[in-house]
Structures are given as C-alpha cells and as structure tokens.
C-alpha positions in Angstrom: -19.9 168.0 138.0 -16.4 165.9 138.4 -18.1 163.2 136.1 -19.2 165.6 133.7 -15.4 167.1 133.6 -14.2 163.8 133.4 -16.5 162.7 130.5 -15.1 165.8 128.9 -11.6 165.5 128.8 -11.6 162.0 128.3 -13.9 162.7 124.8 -11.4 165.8 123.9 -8.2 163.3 125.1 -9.8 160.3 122.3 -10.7 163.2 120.1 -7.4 164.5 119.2 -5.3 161.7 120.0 -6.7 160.0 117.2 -4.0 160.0 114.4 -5.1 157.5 112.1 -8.5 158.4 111.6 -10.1 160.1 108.2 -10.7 163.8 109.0 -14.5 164.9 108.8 -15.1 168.5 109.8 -12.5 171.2 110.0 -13.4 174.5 111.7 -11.6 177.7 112.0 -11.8 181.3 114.1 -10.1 183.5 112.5 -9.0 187.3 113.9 -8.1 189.7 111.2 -6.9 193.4 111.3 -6.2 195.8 108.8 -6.9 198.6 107.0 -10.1 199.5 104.7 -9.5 200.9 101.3 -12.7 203.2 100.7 -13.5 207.0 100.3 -15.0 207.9 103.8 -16.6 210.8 102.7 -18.6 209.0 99.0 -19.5 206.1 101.1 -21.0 208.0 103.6 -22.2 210.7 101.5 -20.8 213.8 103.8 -18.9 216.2 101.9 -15.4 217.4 102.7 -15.0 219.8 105.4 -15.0 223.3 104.2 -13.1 226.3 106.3 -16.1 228.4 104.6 -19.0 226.3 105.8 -17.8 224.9 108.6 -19.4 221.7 107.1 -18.6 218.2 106.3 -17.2 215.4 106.9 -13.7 216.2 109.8 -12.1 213.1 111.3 -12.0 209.3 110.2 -10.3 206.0 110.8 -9.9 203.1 108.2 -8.8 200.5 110.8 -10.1 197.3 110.1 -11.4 194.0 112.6 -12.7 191.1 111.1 -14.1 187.9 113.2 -15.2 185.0 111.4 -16.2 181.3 112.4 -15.5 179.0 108.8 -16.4 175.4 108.8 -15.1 172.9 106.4 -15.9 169.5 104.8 -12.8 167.9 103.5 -12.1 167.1 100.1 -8.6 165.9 98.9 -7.0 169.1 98.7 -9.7 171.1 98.7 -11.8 172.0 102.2 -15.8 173.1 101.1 -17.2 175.3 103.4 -18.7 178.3 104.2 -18.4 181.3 107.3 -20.0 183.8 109.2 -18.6 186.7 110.2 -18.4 190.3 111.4 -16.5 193.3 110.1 -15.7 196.8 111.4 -14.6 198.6 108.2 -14.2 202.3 109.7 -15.6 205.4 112.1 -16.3 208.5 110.6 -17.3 212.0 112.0 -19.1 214.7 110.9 -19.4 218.5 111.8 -22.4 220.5 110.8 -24.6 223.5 111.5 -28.6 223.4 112.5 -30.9 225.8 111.2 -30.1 228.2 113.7 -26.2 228.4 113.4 -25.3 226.0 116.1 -22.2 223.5 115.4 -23.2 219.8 115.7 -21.4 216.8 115.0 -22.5 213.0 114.3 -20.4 209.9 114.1 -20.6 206.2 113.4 -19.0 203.1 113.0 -19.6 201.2 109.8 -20.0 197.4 110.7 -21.4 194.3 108.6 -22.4 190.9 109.4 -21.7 188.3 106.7 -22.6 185.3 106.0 -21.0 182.9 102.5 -19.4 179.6 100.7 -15.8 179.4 100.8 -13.6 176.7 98.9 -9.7 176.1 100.0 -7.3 175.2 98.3 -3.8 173.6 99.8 -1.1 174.1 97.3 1.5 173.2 99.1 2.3 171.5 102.2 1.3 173.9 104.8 0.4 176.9 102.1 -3.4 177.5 101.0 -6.0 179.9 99.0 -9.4 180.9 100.2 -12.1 182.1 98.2 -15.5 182.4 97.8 -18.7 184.6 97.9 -21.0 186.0 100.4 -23.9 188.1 101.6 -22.9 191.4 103.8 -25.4 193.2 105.3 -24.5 196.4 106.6 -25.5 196.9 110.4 -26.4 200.8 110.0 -29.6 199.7 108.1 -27.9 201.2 104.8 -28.7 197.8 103.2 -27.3 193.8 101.9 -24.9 193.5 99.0 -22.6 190.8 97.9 -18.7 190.4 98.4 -16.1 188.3 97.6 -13.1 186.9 100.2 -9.4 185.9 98.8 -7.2 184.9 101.2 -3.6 183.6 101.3 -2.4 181.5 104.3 -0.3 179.7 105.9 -0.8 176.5 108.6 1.3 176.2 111.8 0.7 172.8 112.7 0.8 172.4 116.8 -0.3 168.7 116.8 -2.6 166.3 114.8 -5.7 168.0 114.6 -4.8 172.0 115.7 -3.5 174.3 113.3 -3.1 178.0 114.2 -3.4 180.0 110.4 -1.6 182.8 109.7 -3.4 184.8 106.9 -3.4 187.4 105.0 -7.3 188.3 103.7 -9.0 190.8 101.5 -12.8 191.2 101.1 -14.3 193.2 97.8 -17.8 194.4 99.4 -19.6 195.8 96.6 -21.5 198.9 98.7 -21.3 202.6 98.6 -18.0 203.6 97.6 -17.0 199.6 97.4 -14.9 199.3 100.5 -12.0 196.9 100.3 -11.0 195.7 103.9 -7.1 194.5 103.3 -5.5 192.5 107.0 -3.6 189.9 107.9 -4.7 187.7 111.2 -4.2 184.6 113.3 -6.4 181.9 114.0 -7.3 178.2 115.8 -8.3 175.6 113.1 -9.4 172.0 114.9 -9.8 169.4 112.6 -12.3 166.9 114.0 
C-alpha cells in the first residue's frame, strides 16, 4: 500500500511539476447554480390553480444545479471537446381531486442527463467562451431533445497545470415550454 502511495504522488509530483512540456488533455468539473427560465405549469402541462376547482398546479421552484465533467484537446486558442453532465432544472407540485372528491397532490423534480461537443475559445489572457451542442434526455421519461450551452468564464490560475473557472453558463434546451437554465459556478480545470 506505502509503494502504491508513493508511486502516486511521485507520478502526480512529475505530473504537474512539469512546466515546459506541450499540454495534451485539459479536463474540467464544473458546479453551476442558478435559476431556470420556463413556465412550470406549460412545461408540465398542469393548469393553474383555481380557488373554484381546487385544481392545478400550487407550489414550484426554479432553482437550478448543473454538474458537468468537460474534456478538452488543445488547439492554439481554441480547446475541442465535449461533456457530460446533469441538470436539475426545477420541482413542481400539483393539487387535485380523485373521482370521489378526495384532495391529492403529486410532485416532481425535473432532471436531464446530457451528453455534447463544446469548442472554447480564449480571448484574452485568462478570459474565455464556451459553446457548443448536445443531446438532453430528460430523466422523467418525457423524452431526448437537443440544447445548446454558451458560457462566459474566467480562469484563476493556482499553478501550472490547475485552474479553478469561474463561469457564468446558460443552456437553451429545446423541450416542453423550452427551459432556459441561466447560473454562474466554480470549477477545477487540470491541464495534463
């Protein structure tokens, strides 16, 4: 186990003690939170609660977490990659009667799973732009559509090869009601 530990740290220690050698895969985890922009009750097809009814749709939350794991191929200024990721776009909760006049509610959480090609662009020093496509399929089973990331960053270099990015990210998923997730985050980019 000691040898193993030692092997370890002296691979990491060579690793990123390197200076002078050509980068040749970047990879980022990025934490992102934020609010969604979409109509609760069209995306999930509840109507509004009515004092008449009794019905519809009576409490939600457009809070916002996105995790994502991005790797990147280094290309002058550009880094070509791609991500996968998960977002939590919002909760919902519904009240409504059954056939025999009881009150019942339901609730969810709407989640996707993602998976797309990014390109990065640095213009300037420590400043970049993300964008890209991907494929977001929708954990409730509601179905797969595509979306497109923009993100605006910024790099807080800690040494060499680790970066911590500060960003600021919106994803246009093109689903019911076409939610818009809008957040700013922090990261850990290790350039290997």
């Amino acid at each position: 186990m000691k040898v193993k530990f030692a092997v370890l740290f002296v691979v990491t220690t060579v690793l990123f003690s390197q200076t002078n050698s050509e980068t040749k895969l970047v990879i980022n985890l990025q934490n992102n939170f934020g609010y969604t922009a979409v109509d609760v009750a069209q995306a999930m097809e509840i109507p509004e609660y009515s004092d008449i009814t009794g019905e519809g749709l009576v409490d939600w939350d457009n809070f916002n977490y996105k995790g994502l794991i991005q790797v990147f191929i280094p290309r002058n200024n550009f880094l070509i990659g791609g991500e996968v990721g998960f977002n939590r776009l919002y909760r919902w909760e519904e009240r409504y009667k059954t056939f025999d006049g009881y009150d019942r509610w339901r609730w969810g959480q709407i989640w996707t799973w993602h998976i797309g090609v990014l390109l990065r662009m640095t213009v300037a020093e420590q400043y970049y732009v993300t964008s890209g496509a991907g494929v977001y399929t929708f954990m409730n089973g509601s179905g797969t559509t595509v979306g497109f990331p923009l993100a605006l960053g910024h790099d807080l270099k800690l040494g060499e090869r680790l970066v911590l990015p500060l960003e600021f990210r919106t994803d246009i998923i093109f689903g019911e009601a076409t939610p818009i997730a809008l957040g700013g985050g922090i990261g850990i980019k290790i350039a290997l």
